[in-house]
Structures are given as structure tokens and as C-alpha cells.
NUKEFI-515574 format. One line per field, with one value per residue (C-alpha): residue number from 1; residue in one letter; chain; x negated, y, z. Coordinates in Angstrom, 2 decimals, padded with zeros to 5 digits. Layout:
NUKEFI-515574
seq: [NUM;...] $
type: [A;...] $
mol: [A;...] $
c1: [X;...] $
c2: [Y;...] $
c3: [Z;...] $
end
This chain:
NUKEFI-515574
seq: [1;2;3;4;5;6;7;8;9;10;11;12;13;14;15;16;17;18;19;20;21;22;23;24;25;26;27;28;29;30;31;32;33;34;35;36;37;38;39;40;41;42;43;44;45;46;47;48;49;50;51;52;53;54;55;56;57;58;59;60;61;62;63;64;65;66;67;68;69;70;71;72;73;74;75;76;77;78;79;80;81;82;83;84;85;86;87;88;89;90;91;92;93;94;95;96;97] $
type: [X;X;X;X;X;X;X;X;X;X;X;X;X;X;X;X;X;X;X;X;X;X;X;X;X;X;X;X;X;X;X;X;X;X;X;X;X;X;X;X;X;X;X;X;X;X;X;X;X;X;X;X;X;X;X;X;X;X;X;X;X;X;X;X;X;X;X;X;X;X;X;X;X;X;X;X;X;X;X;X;X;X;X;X;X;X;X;X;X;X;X;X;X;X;X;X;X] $
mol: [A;A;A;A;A;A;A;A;A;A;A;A;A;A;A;A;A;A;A;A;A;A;A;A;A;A;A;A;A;A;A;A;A;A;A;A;A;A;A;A;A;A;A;A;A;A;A;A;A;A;A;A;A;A;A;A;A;A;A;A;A;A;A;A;A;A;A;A;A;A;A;A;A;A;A;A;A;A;A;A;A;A;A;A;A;A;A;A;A;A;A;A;A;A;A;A;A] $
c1: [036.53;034.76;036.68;034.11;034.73;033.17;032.72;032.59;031.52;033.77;033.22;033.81;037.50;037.60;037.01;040.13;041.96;042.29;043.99;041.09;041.79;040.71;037.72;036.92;037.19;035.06;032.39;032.44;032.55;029.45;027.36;028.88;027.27;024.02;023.33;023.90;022.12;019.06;019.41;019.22;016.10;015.07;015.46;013.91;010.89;010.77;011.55;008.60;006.14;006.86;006.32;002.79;001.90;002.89;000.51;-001.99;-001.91;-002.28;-005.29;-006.77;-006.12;-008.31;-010.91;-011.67;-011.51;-014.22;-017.32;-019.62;-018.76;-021.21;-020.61;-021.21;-017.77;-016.07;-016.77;-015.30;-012.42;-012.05;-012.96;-009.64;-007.30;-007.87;-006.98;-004.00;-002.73;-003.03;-001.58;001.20;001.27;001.36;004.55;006.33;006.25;007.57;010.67;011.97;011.21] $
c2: [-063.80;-060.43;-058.59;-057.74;-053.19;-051.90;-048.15;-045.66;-042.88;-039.17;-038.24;-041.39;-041.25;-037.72;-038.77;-041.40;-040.22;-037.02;-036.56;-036.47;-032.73;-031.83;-033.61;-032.33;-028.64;-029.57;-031.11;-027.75;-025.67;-027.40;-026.86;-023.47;-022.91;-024.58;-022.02;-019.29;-020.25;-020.58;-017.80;-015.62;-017.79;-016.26;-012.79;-013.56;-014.61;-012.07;-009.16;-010.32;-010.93;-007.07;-006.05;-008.11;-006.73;-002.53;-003.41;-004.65;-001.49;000.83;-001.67;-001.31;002.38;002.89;000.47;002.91;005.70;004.18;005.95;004.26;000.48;-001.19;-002.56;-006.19;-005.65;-003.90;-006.59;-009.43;-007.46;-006.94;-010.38;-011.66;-008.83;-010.07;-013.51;-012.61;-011.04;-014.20;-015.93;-013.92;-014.44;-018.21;-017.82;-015.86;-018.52;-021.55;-019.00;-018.91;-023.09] $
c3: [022.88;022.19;019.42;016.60;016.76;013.32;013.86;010.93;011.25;011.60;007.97;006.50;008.36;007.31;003.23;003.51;005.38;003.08;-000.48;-003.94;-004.13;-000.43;-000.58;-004.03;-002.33;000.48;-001.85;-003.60;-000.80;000.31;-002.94;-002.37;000.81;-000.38;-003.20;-000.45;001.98;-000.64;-001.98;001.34;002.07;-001.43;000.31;003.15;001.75;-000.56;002.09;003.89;001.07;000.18;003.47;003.72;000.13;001.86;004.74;002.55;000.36;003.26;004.80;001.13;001.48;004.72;003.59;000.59;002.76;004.83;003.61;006.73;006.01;004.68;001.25;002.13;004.32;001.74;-000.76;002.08;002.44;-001.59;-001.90;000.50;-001.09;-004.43;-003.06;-001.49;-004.79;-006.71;-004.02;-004.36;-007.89;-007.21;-004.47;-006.82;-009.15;-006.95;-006.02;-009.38;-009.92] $
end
């Protein structure tokens, strides 16, 4: 007769087989970790949104220092720097939701 072998899984054995208090620290530890980590994904983000925004000053720069571009490319390339800047308006508000 095959003997019915109910498997739980390691953190499950971990949970009982520790006292309230450890697991409490672990659970907090966790959330711990969690803000960290989202917060340095905050940075991240933000680090390379400022460095996108520096290049896009300098391109802006060289555009307007352009005296033999036509104005029909100046306006495109207005046209997508405005865009960018109210995209980055709209990022900056999802990082602080």
C-alpha cells in the first residue's frame, strides 16, 4: 500500500517550526527590505530621468544655435521637447503615488 507523502513546502516548515517573535522579525524585516528596495528604484529612475532631461537641454541648446535649419525642423524638434517635458511631468507624478 502506497503511503499517501503530503509535502509542504520549506517556508511553511520554516513558520512552525519557529517561535511568534522570529517570524514576527522576519515579516518585518521583509517589509523592511521592500521599502528599500523601492525606494532605490525611486533613485534610479529619477537619476536617469535627470540625466535624459541634461541631454535634452544641451540638444535644445544646439537646435537654437542652428541658424541653417529650417524652421519646419525646428518646430518638430520643439514640438517632441515640449512633449517630453509633460511627460516628465506625468512620471513625476506616478513616483510620488
Amino acid at each position: 500500500m502506497a503511503r499517501g507523502n503530503k509535502r509542504r513546502s520549506v517556508g511553511e516548515d520554516l513558520t512552525q517550526d519557529m517561535p511568534l517573535w522570529a517570524t514576527k522579525m522576519i515579516e518585518m524585516y521583509e517589509s523592511c527590505c521592500e521599502r528599500i528596495e523601492k525606494a532605490l528604484t525611486s533613485t534610479k529612475i529619477e537619476e536617469t530621468q535627470e540625466s535624459i532631461l541634461s541631454r535634452l537641454k544641451a540638444l535644445e541648446v544646439s537646435i537654437g544655435a542652428m541658424k541653417t535649419s529650417s524652421s519646419m525642423t525646428q518646430d518638430a524638434l520643439y514640438s517632441t521637447s515640449v512633449k517630453v517635458r509633460a511627460d516628465e511631468a506625468k512620471i513625476e507624478d506616478k513616483l510620488w503615488r
